[in-house]
Every structure is written in structure tokens, then in C-alpha cells.
Phi, psi and omega in degrees: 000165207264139191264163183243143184265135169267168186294144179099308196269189217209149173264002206240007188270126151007125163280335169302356193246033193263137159287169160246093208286126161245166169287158191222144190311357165278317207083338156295175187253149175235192195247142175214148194297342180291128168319120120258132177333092173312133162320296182310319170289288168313355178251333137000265177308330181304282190303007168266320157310287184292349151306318138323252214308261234302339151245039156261282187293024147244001172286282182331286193296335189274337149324299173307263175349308167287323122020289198247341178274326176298348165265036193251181122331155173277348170283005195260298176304318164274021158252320164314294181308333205270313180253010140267336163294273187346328174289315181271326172283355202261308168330285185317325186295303185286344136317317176293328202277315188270358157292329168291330158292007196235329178269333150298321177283007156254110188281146196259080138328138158325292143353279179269354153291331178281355195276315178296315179291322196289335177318303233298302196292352184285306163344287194283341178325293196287289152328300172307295198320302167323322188289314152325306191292325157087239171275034185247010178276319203282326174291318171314312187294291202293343153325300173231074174328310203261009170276350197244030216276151195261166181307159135330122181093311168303161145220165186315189187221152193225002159256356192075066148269136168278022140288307204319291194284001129327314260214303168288315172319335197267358180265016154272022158270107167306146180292126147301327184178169182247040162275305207294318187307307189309315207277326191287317157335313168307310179238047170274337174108201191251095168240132234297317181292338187280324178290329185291333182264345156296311170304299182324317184291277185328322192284326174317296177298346160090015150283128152256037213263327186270004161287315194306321202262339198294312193293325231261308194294317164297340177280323158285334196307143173320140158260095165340299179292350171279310186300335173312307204286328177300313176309299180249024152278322146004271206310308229272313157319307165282330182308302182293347181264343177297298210280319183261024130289335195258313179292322170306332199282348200269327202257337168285155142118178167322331209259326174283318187294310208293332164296326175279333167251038203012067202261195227218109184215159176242110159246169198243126169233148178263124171322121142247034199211200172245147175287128183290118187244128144256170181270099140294216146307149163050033177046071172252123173307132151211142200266126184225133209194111174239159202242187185237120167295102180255292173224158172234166190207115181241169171309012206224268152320141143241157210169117201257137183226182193220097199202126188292162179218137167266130166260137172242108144228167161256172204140113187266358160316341156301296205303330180233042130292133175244153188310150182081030180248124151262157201229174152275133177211141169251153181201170181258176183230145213210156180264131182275161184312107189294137201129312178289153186245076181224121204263358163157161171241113227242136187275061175298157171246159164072207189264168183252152191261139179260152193227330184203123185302190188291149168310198219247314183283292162329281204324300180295336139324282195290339166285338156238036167279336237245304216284307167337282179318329186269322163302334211247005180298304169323344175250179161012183143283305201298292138015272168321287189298301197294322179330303162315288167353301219250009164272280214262334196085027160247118217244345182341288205282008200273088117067112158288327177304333161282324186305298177320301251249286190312318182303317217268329174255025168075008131324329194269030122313347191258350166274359173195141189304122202222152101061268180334287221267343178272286197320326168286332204272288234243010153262317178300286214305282228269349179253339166284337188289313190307284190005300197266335180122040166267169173287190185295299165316310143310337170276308172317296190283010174263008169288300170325271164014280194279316168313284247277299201280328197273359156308289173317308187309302191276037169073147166257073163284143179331320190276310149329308192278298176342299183305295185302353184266339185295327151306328187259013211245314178310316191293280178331318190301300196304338221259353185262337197051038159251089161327309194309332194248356159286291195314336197282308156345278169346275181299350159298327189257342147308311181270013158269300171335307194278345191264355164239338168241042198341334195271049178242353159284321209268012180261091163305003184249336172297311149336324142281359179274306210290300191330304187295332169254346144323302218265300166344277179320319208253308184289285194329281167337271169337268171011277171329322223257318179301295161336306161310317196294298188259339149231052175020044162286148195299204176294308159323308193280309180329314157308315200272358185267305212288328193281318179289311202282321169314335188275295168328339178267323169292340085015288226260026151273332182282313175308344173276316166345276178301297179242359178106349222211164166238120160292067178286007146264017178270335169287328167316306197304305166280016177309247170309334179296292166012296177292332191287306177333286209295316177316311172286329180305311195288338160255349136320334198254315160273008157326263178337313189286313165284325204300343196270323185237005146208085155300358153295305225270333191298295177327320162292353173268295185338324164333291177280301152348305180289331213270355189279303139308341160277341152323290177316319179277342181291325191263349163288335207267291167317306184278309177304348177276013183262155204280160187059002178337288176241132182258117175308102184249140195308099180290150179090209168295333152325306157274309176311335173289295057086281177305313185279025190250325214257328139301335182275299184310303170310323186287316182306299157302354194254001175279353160200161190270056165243309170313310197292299175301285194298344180280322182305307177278000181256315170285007187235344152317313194274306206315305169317315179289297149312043152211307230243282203260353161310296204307338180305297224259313190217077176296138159248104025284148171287165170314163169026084102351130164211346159189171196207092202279126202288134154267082191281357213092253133254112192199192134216167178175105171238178212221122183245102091073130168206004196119171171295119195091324225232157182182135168262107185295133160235117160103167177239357191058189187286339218248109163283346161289308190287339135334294204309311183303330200281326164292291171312287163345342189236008178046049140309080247215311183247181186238090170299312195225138158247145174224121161248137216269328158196159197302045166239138217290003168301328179243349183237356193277334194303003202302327181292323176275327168304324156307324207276099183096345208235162174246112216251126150279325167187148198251110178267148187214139193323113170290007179241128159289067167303303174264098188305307182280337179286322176308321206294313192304345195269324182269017131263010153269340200300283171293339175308302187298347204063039190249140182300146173235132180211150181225126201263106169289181191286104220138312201299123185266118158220145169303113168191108223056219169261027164279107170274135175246130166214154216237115175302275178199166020233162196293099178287013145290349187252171172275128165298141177281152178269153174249231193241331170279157170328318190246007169312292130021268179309311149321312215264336187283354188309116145000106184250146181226120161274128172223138205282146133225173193281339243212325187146168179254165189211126188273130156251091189283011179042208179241072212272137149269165173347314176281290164334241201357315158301318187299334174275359216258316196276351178263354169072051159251005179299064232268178185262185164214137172300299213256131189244136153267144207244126185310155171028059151080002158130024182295157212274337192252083160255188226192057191340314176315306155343281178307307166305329186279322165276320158071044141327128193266316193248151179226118221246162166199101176280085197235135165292191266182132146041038161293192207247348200258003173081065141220153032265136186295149192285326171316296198291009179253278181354283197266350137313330178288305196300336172287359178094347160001105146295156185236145168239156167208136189267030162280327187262321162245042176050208164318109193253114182256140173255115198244165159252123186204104150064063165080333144328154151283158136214153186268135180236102178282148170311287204314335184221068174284345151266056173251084171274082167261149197258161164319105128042000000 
């Protein structure tokens, strides 16, 4: 419809520079500097606001609730439910009972009832009128400027609504009374400047009719906060009686009891997932999955149920099922991890039998998820693996060194289908529909579309789905520049999410997709704005700055939760990582999409992909390698108290700029210290080195002095990332020699982070085979790489640096004596090595028990040591004679932290004391280094480097 212009104005003028005309004692209009607020825009915002609050705070409670009813009983839940519905109707009554009362208690006159009716017919007047007139309006106006002039408290309307232009029409109406004026007020809204001059006027005339209407207008007005409350007893009602269904169905019935006596059934379950494969002990596949418990079979029964499960199995049988398949299987049953909405965990034996392939929809799914994996054989290993991840979420194939590496710099969102990876499919989707000339509408849905198909490709699992709404919630907000109603999104699909899948509060990962696209909505947009403001960065960087750091900020309370810790390299790190994200995602993805019907053009598209992902991975490499990387923090409630303690300070210091100087200078202060003058005063590794016991965990794996650059490992621990690190940290590059001391995966599986980057000249190993298939795997892994495999008898010597090595036992003619344990055999065959420095010497006793030790006692080869590496982790079956016979000023001891195995056992720290022993442990100090200090051994921890004490 057509707008009408007051004099002076323009149709093209701002709404913000719109004036507010008042009368001036003459009766012209004069112009006053004050803004005014379109009615029609401010009762918007009111209701974009409370539309916001009414689905954010019933997601938080129905979270909170859920939360918290899941380690609860189900009668515990349905009470809870019970009285929040109760809560809530009684909140609806007493909303209803004072609207009636508000409404008998405002009086309805004649008057302003005619005064209304008379709006209402100026109104339909005006409107017929308009429809007759056709343009003869817009010629009228500009004809007769001053006929259409608008009242005090109006202003033009810049969009054409026809309230607007209503709204201006009706004042070419004569007032009939000042029932009417009151009412056409009502419906000009309420601004506040627009009321001092109505009163004024109206108090002239000897009216009170508009205070009167203003009290009238309050009685109606909405209360936001009542329907709030209604809303998240509502929510709050349904969550718990949803968590106390599911909790009944899981802790009740047959399946719970048969769980409780662990008993043993062959049931048929449907996959809902892709089964997780890791390297267990002694590198054995182990399959991890979870399913649906479709029917069971026990000797006494049968019975078909419908009940989620956690599967544990070995195996590579496993390994190329995809979700919707069912298979048979027998297995025992064991009661899940209280908290979970899981109905038992089920232990399989054997391969599992398949009874029906995948749906149809899988099947197209796993072939290019397949096809993806077979593109990317051309690049990198490191490469290769991460590629799949970072499309699809397929991690089968990843690197633990890259894995480590994403975590430790706040990366490893990128290693699993997220927010990020939708938001590129559906900003490529919607700049090819412009492209092509679609409409606005149409662009939207082939966006959906293409998140929806590239959801699929990467399973539609909880976790899967959880991303795409999160994604489409980021996008629309940003891509809208309306915070408000992304988060009001946000909290929608949180609180369906929870409400369909409860056990998605107790998911740190769901928690950090919401936390991370919060902090995006909320945080970003400001930032951003700040940033443009104050160092004129164009739009972009500013974005590319405000967003990463709004999402990390937003993270780290849940990351102190969870792990512990603070990142201070996650922001650098996505920093630079970022720009690589999309390139790789969008060709990986049309990878996938070709490989099933030309695999040539796909590799060649992988290509500029690896180099994209080798980018990522270069700066995850780079950012753990910075000093302070991950900053240690108190975990649990301690810390989250702690982090908000740290936060009121810092926001309180950065509020004016003298506080902003001295928090600066005091933080670039410490900074000086932890970067600058620690490594000076207590440098890691210390000088002159000569061995360095790793802290791996429960393993071993030490680093013996071989020269500059150079070093011989004996033993590797369970972890190759954590090797790799204990080397890189002591700067080691090359390997002459590894000696394993015997095939248990506590001394062999790390062998691979020792490998990594470095060059190993021959690998030695126990001449008694005990564990046959682990020895076999080990000496084809050996050769595949081309590394010499040697087995050294006893007497065998090498020089290298300032390290003598000589090889103890054992005799590859005898049998290892058997002990009393399962792995004793194996243990008593351990490799023993003495080794020399000119300052004194140290026995590395591998993992010998009571019999091997007597054997070394009775063959008189036992030379003494300043230093014992102390057998088998400190275990209770040691050989006092032994200990006395080496006569060890230090006892070295390589143990995890809260291991399963009691050790070191109290006996053996016992009669260590008693030979005068210092005991060191790297549960307690971390990294233990054996240094030369003023002609002497002394012992040095990572944890405490300048606590150098020498042996006793």
C-alpha cells in the first residue's frame, strides 16, 4: 500500500532519524530530537525476547532434570514429574483466575466503547476507501501535502504494512470524543514522549480519561513470566516421566535380572552403529557397539524384547558390519555403568553370525563411506586416516599420534562429524542454488537437503543427528544476523533432543556442541563488532577471530569438567587450522560422492585434500609443541568453581584502563617466568643426562644416553603417543638400538611411537619365545618396516655414547622358568641389561620374578649398581637376596597412577627401605632422569627439576 510522507520527510529517510512531531503553541508541528521506537517494531522485540526466555529455560531445566533423574529410581522420576505437572496446572489456574479478575474489574463504558467502534468503522472506512481509490491516493498526497499530515506520536512507516499505513490513515479522521483519541493512542503503542504531550493536552481539556486507560492497558498486558514458568514445569514434567520410562524399561524385567547373575545367552541383535575397533592387549581387535537386544535365548526361555545394549567384543569379524544389520550372537551378560539408560552389556564369544544385510539406505551409506577410504590410500598414513574423520566421522583408520595431537591442541572436533562440516555442505549448497538463479526458498530447502544426505553418508547416529540440528540452528542464526532466535532454535532442539533421547545429558560431547554453538550466537556477533570497532580488522578477520575464540570460551568449563584442564592453544590453533577445514571437507566429500563410479578422478581429487589435512595436522604438531599448551586445572566441581572465580576477576580487571595495564603486566610477567626463566633455571631434559625412566604409565619404557640426538630405548610402554612424547621431549631423533625385554603389551605395544619420525637400527628381543603369536606379530611388524630383529646372548656388549650395555640373561638354551602367574613365563624370559657410565652404573631387571632372580643369584652374574630398575613394577613376588645382592643406593620403580594391580606392593617399598634404597616413582614424579652432578649419579623428576638428589 502506498506510504504517505509528512512534510520534510523523504521516503528513503532512516528509521532511526524518524522525528516526533509535536504541537507547539501556534499549533504547527515542530520536529523534537527524540527517537522514536516504532510501535509495530517494539512489541517485536518484546515478543522476540520472551519467546527466547520461554524456550531457553525449559531446555536448561528439562537438562538439569534429566541429568539428574537419570542416576535416580523410576519412582523418584515419576514424582518429580508428578509435581511438576501439578506445579504447572496450578500456575495455569491462578494465570486464568486473575485474567478474569482483571477483566470484571475494568470498566467498559459507553463511551469509550463508541469511541472504539467509531476506530474500528474509520478504519474499515479507510481501508474500502483505499481499495476504490487505487493511485489516486499517492497523487492526492503529493497534491495536498498537509492533508495526510501525521499526528503527534506517529511516524512513517518504511516497510508498507498495512497496520502501518492504517494507523496513519485514521488520523484523516475527525475525533469524535476523547474515548476515541485515548483508543487511537492505544493503538499508536506506548511511547513514553508521545504520553507527556497527551497528557498535557488532555489535562488542558479537563480530561483524565488516559491515565485511566494507560491502568486499563496494564491490566491487560501479558505477564512473559507466568507463561515462563508454565512452560518449564510443562518441560520439566515431561522429561521425567520420559527418563522414568526408559529407566524402568532398562532396570526391570528379565533381561536385568539375567544381567545381575551374569548369566550366558545366545541373543540376535540389530547394529545401531558402526562398531569402534581398537588394538587391545597384546594388540588383539577389539569391537565395541552399541545395539538393540531384539530377542534372547536361554536354556529354560525365549523371549523377544526390544532393549538397547552395549557390545564388547574381539575380533576382525566385526569389523566390515554396518548399523541396521542383525547378527546372532552368544555372549554373557553383565550390568551397565549406573547412569546409563542401557539394559546390560553384553561379552560376546566368538565371530558373530549375520542373519540379514544392511537396509538400503545403510548399504549406499557404507559404500561411499568405502569408497572415500580407498581415495585416500594415496596419501600420507597420517593423512589417509584423518580425511575420512574429518568428512564422514570415520576414525577406523586415524593415527593415535594425530588423534593425540588434535586433542592436546583443542583439534579434535575435526576428527568427528560436527556443526563445522554441515555448515560447509549447506554454505556450498546455497552459493551453488544462487548460482544457479533459485529463489530464496528453494535455496533453503536444497541446503537442508544436502545436510540431511551428507548426515546420512556419516550415519544418522545421536551424535550425528545431535550435529546436524546444531548445524542448521548456527547457520540459519548467522546467516540471519538474529542471535535471539538462533538461540531460541538452540533451545528447541535441545529440549526435543532431550526429550527423545535422555541419555544425551550425561554426553560430553553433546554438551560441548551446545556450549560451542552458544558461545558462537552469543558471544561471536558482539566480539566481532568489538574488534571492527577497535582495530579496524575488515569483517572477515574479525569473524574468523570472534568465532573461534566465542566457541573456546564457551568449552572450557565443560573441558575442566571432563578432563581437567585449560587450553590455552586451542585458540591459536583454530586459528590457523580453520582456513584448511572447509577445502578439505568440500572435497572429501565430492570424493566420496564420485568414487563408486570413477575411482581415478577421485584420487585425484583427494589430493589437494591431503595437502589440506596435512596442513591440520602440521599445526596440531606445532600447537602441543608450545610451551603451556594445556594448562593444568583442579577438575569437577572445584575447578568450574575456580574457572568462575577467574572469570569475575579478569572481567572486573579488564573494566577500566589502569586495571587493563597492571593484569597485563603482571600476566606477561608470569609469562616471562614460564617461558624464559624456568627453562634457564631447571631446562628439561637436565645437563648430562644419562638415562631417563619415561613416565607411560603402567609400563615401561626407558631412553639410555647414546650421544647428541641419539638414544637407546629399552622397552616402549603400552602407549606410542606417549613415547613418542617422552622422546621428543629428551630430542631424540635417532634410535641405534631398541631392546625388548619380553613380548607383553606393557613393554611392546609403544614401539610404533618410537618409530615415528626416527631412525631404529635393530630391534633386540628375548631369545625364549614364550608368547608365540605375540612374538610372531611382532617379528612381522619388525620386517614389514625392514628393521633387523636380533636376539643377544648373554655376555653380548655395545658401546654407544656414554653408555656400555651388557646383556645379563637369559640363556637361550633353557626354558623360562615357570612362576606362579599366568604371565610369569613370560616375565622370568625378560631381557636383563647392566649398563655402565664412568659416575656409576644401573641394572635394568625387565620383568623378572623370584625364580629368573634366583637363577641370576646361583649363576654368580650378578654384577652390584648404584641404580635398580625394580622388576615387574614393584610386584609382592621379589627375591630379598637379589635386592641385597645388587645393594642399590636408588630404586627406580615404572608404575601407573591408581593401577588394577596393587603395585608397587607394600611389602617390596618395605624391604627396600630396609636395604637403605631411595625409592623414586613415576606415579609420583613423573619422568625420572639419571643425571652426572659433581662426579656422582643424582636422581632428577620432570616434576620437581630443580630437586636433584643424588642417591643416599
Amino acid at each position: 500500500m502506498p506510504r504517505h510522507a509528512t512534510p520534510g520527510s523523504t521516503s528513503d529517510t532512516p528509521r532511526d532519524s524518524t522525528s516526533d512531531p509535536a504541537l507547539d503553541g501556534s499549533g504547527d508541528r515542530t520536529t523534537s530530537p527524540h527517537p522514536v521506537t516504532p510501535p509495530a517494531e517494539e512489541t517485536t522485540n518484546a515478543a522476540a525476547g520472551a519467546h527466547v526466555w520461554i524456550l531457553t529455560c525449559p531446555a536448561l531445566a528439562t537438562w538439569a532434570a534429566t541429568l539428574a533423574l537419570l542416576h535416580s529410581s523410576p519412582a523418584a522420576a515419576l514424582t518429580v514429574s508428578a509435581l511438576a505437572a501439578l506445579g504447572s496446572l496450578t500456575a495455569a489456574l491462578i494465570t486464568r483466575r486473575r485474567s478474569h479478575l482483571t477483566q470484571e474489574a475494568t470498566p467498559h463504558t459507553h463511551e469509550s466503547s463508541g469511541g472504539a467502534d467509531h476506530a474500528d468503522r474509520t478504519r474499515e472506512a479507510n481501508v474500502h476507501t483505499d481499495r476504490h481509490s487505487g493511485g489516486n491516493t499517492k497523487q492526492h498526497s503529493r497534491d495536498h501535502p498537509h492533508s495526510h499530515e501525521q499526528p503527534h506520536g506517529a511516524q512513517p512507516c518504511t516497510d508498507g504494512s498495512p497496520h502501518t499505513d492504517d494507523r496513519l490513515r485514521l488520523h484523516g479522521t475527525p475525533r469524535a470524543d476523547n474515548d476515541s483519541h485515548a483508543d487511537t493512542t492505544r493503538h499508536l503503542g506506548d511511547n513514553p514522549h508521545h504520553d507527556r504531550h497527551t497528557q498535557g493536552e488532555d489535562s488542558r481539556a479537563g480530561n483524565t480519561r488516559p491515565g485511566h486507560d494507560r491502568h486499563q492497558d496494564r491490566g491487560h498486558r501479558p505477564r512473559p513470566w507466568r507463561n515462563l514458568i508454565i512452560a518449564t514445569l510443562v518441560c520439566t514434567a515431561a522429561a521425567s516421566a520420559s527418563v522414568a520410562a526408559r529407566v524402568h524399561a532398562v532396570t526391570t524385567g528379565p533381561v536385568a535380572v539375567l544381567a545381575h547373575q551374569g548369566a550366558t545367552i545366545t541373543a540376535e541383535i540389530t547394529l545401531t552403529d558402526d562398531p569402534r575397533i581398537k588394538l587391545g592387549r597384546f594388540r588383539q581387535e577389539q569391537a565395541v557397539v552399541h545395539a538393540t537386544l531384539d530377542s534372547y535365548r536361554t536354556p529354560r526361555r525365549r523371549e523377544a524384547v526390544s532393549l538397547p545394549v552395549l557390545v564388547l567384543a574381539h575380533g576382525p569379524g566385526w569389523r566390515p558390519l554396518l548399523p541396521s544389520q542383525r547378527v546372532q550372537v552368544t555372549a554373557r551378560l553383565a550390568e551397565p555403568t549406573p547412569g546409563e539408560l542401557t539394559a546390560a552389556v553384553l561379552f560376546v564369544r566368538g565371530t558373530p553370525s549375520v542373519l540379514t544385510p544392511p537396509s538400503r539406505v545403510q548399504a549406499v551409506a557404507g559404500t561411499l563411506r568405502q569408497g572415500l577410504r580407498t581415495a585416500a590410500d594415496v596419501l600420507p598414513a597420517d593423512q589417509r586416516g584423518l580425511l575420512p574423520g574429518l568428512v564422514v566421522g570415520d576414525v577406523s583408520r586415524m593415527d593415535p599420534h594425530v588423534s593425540a595431537d588434535l586433542k592436546d591442541s583443542g583439534l579434535n572436533h575435526l576428527n568427528a562429524v560436527s556443526g563445522t562440516n554441515l555448515s560447509i555442505v549447506a554454505g556450498a549448497a546455497l552459493a551453488l542454488s544462487r548460482l544457479v538463479g533459485l529463489p530464496l526458498t528453494l535455496r533453503a530447502g536444497f541446503a537442508a537437503m544436502a545436510m540431511i544426505g551428507f548426515a546420512v553418508v556419516a550415519r544418522p547416529s545421536p551424535s550425528v543427528l545431535r550435529a546436524l540440528l546444531m548445524g542448521l540452528v548456527a547457520a540459519v542464526a548467522l546467516a540471519t544476523g538474529r542471535p535471539k532466535d538462533g538461540i531460541a532454535a538452540l533451545s528447541a532442539a535441545v529440549l526435543l533432543l532431550l526429550l527423545f533421547s535422555p541419555d544425551l545429558a550425561v554426553s560430553y560431547g553433546f554438551a560441548l556442541s551446545v556450549c560451542a554453538t552458544a558461545g558462537i550466537l552469543l558471544l561471536a556477533p558482539r566480539w566481532r563488532d568489538r574488534l571492527k570497532l577497535r582495530t579496524r580488522l575488515p569483517g572477515w578477520a574479525a569473524e574468523a577471530v570472534a568465532v573461534p575464540c566465542a566457541a573456546q570460551v564457551a568449552v572450557t568449563p565443560v573441558l575442566v569438567l571432563m578432563a581437567g584442564q585449560v587450553s590455552l592453544a586451542a585458540i591459536p590453533a583454530n586459528l590457523l587450522a580453520g582456513p584448511a577445514v572447509a577445502p578439505a571437507t568440500l572435497l572429501g566429500f565430492a570424493a566420496a560422492l564420485v568414487a563408486p563410479f570413477w575411482p581415478a578422478a577421485a584420487q585425484l581429487i583427494v589430493v589437494p585434500a591431503g595437502y589440506a589435512v596435512g596442513w591440520i595436522i602440521t599445526v596440531a604438531g606445532w600447537a602441543v609443541g608450545l610451551p603451556l599448551a594445556t594448562l593444568p586445572w583442579p577438575g569437577g566441581l572445584a575447578g568450574l568453581g575456580l574457572l568462575a572465580l577467574a572469570a569475575v576477576v579478569a572481567t572486573l580487571l579488564t573494566r577500566r584502563r589502569a586495571w587493563r595495564a597492571v593484569a597485563l603486566a603482571v600476566a606477561a610477567g608470569a609469562l616471562v617466568v614460564l617461558l624464559v626463566v624456568r627453562p634457564i633455571v631447571a631446562p628439561w631434559p637436565p645437563k648430562a643426562w644419562l638415562m631417563v625412566v619415561c613416565d607411560v604409565g603402567q609400563g615401561d619404557g626407558l631412553v639410555l644416553a647414546a650421544g647428541q640426538g641419539r638414544g637407546v630405548v629399552v622397552d616402549t610402554g603400552p602407549d606410542p603417543v606417549t613415547m613418542d612424547r617422552c622422546l621428543r621431549r629428551l630430542g631424540v631423533t635417532d634410535v641405534p638400538l631398541v631392546i625388548l625385554t619380553h613380548p607383553h603389551a606393557d613393554h611392546i605395544d609403544g614401539l610404533s611411537g618410537v618409530l615415528r619420525g626416527r631412525r631404529v637400527g635393530a630391534v633386540v628381543v628375548s631369545p625364549q619365545r614364550t608368547l608365540e603369536q605375540q612374538a610372531s606379530r611382532l617379528s612381522a611388524d619388525l620386517a614389514r618396516r625392514r628393521i633387523p630383529q636380533w636376539t643377544a646372548p648373554p655376555g653380548a656388549r655395545w658401546r654407544l655414547g656414554p653408555s656400555e650395555l651388557t646383556v645379563l640373561a637369559p640363556e637361550p638354551a633353557r626354558a623360562a622358568p615357570a612362576g606362579q602367574g599366568e604371565g610369569s613365563a613370560a616375565n622370568n624370559s625378560s631381557v636383563v641389561v647392566h649398563v655402565r657410565w664412568r659416575t656409576g652404573s644401573a641394572l635394568l631387571s625387565g620383568d623378572i620374578e623370584t625364580e629368573a632372580q634366583d637363577d641370576l643369584l646361583r649363576g654368580g652374574l650378578l654384577p652390584q649398581a648404584d641404580i635398580l630398575k625394580v622388576p615387574h613394577h614393584g610386584s609382592p613376588r621379589q627375591d630379598p637376596a637379589f635386592f641385597a645382592a645388587v645393594g642399590a643406593r636408588a630404586a627406580l620403580i615404572s608404575v601407573g597412577a591408581g593401577n588394577d594391580y596393587g603395585h608397587p606392593a607394600q611389602p617390596t617399598l618395605s624391604l627396600l627401605q630396609r636395604l637403605g634404597a631411595r625409592v623414586y616413582r613415576t606415579d609420583r614424579s613423573g619422568d625420572l632422569a639419571v643425571v652426572e652432578r659433581e662426579g656422582r649419579l643424582a636422581i632428577v623428576s620432570r616434576g620437581r627439576q630443580g630437586d636433584a638428589r643424588p642417591p643416599p
